[in-house]
N, C-alpha and C positions, 0 to 999 in steps of 0.2 A: 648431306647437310650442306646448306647453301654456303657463300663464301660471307655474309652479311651476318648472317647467322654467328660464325665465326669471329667477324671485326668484332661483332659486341660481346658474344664472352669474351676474347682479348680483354675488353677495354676494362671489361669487369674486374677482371683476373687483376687487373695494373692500378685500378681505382683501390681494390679492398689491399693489397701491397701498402704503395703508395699512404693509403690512411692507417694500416698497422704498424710503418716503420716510424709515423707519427714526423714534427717540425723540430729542430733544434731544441727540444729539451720540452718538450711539449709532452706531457706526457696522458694518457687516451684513457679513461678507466675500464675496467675490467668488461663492465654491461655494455658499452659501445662496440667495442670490439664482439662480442658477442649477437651483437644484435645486427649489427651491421653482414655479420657473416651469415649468420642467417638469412639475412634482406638477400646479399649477394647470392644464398643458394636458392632463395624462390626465384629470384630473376632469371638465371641460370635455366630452371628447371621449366618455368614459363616461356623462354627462347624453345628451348630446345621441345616444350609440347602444349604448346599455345590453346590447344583445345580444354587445359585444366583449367584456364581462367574461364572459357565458359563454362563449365560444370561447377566450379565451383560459385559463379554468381548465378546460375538458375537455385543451387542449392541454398542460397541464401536468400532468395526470393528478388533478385536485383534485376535479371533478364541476359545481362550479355556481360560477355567478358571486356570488349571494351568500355563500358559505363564502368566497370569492377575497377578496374586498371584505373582510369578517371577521378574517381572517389578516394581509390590509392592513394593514386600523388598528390589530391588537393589534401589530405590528410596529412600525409610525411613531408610538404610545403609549409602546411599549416605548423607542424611539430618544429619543423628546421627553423621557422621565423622566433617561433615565444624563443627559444633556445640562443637562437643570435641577441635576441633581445634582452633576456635576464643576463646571456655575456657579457653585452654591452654594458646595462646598468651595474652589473657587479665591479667591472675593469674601471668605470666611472666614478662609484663609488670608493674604490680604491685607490684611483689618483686624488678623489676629494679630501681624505682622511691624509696622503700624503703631504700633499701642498698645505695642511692645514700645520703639522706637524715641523715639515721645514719653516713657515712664518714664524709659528714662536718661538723655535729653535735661534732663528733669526735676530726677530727681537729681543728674548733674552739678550743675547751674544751684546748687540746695540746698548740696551739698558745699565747692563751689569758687567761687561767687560770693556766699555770705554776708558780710557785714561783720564783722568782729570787735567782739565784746565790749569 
């Protein structure tokens, strides 16, 4: 087994860690973590016998392992974007409804706990 061969399961090995021990309180659901180890053990298994991606893309009628791999990542790219992006608009949406929340909270306070003149 090469030595390259090696750096990248390492890195693999330190990637799927790293994202199971999850961010200060961040917590990962059940199916990511599942899927993700998954992903990690095709990757793995594709290092370690590179000729399964071409059998499995003649088998799919696609031609070569490289186009397979190709289609792969424009795919789990494509999934990683909508996914940042419904983040984004969720975490958005939830600071709107906050700030929406402290204003009247606000207001009120202004309106009805002024002292009088």
């Amino acid at each position: 087994m090469s030595v390259s061969r090696l750096i990248f399961i390492g890195l693999i090995v330190v990637a799927v860690v790293l994202f199971w021990r999850g961010r200060g309180g961040v917590r990962v659901e059940a199916w990511k973590k599942i899927l993700l180890v998954t992903f990690a053990t095709g990757v793995v298994v594709t290092i370690l016998n590179p000729e399964i991606t071409t059998w499995l893309a003649e088998v799919i009628g696609i031609g070569r392992g490289t186009d397979l791999l190709g289609y792969f990542t424009a795919i789990a790219l494509f999934i990683v974007a909508i996914n940042s992006y419904l983040s984004q608009r969720s975490t958005n949406e939830a600071i709107a409804a906050l700030t929406r929340e402290v204003a009247l909270q606000r207001f009120h306070r202004q309106v009805f706990e002024t002292p009088p003149d």
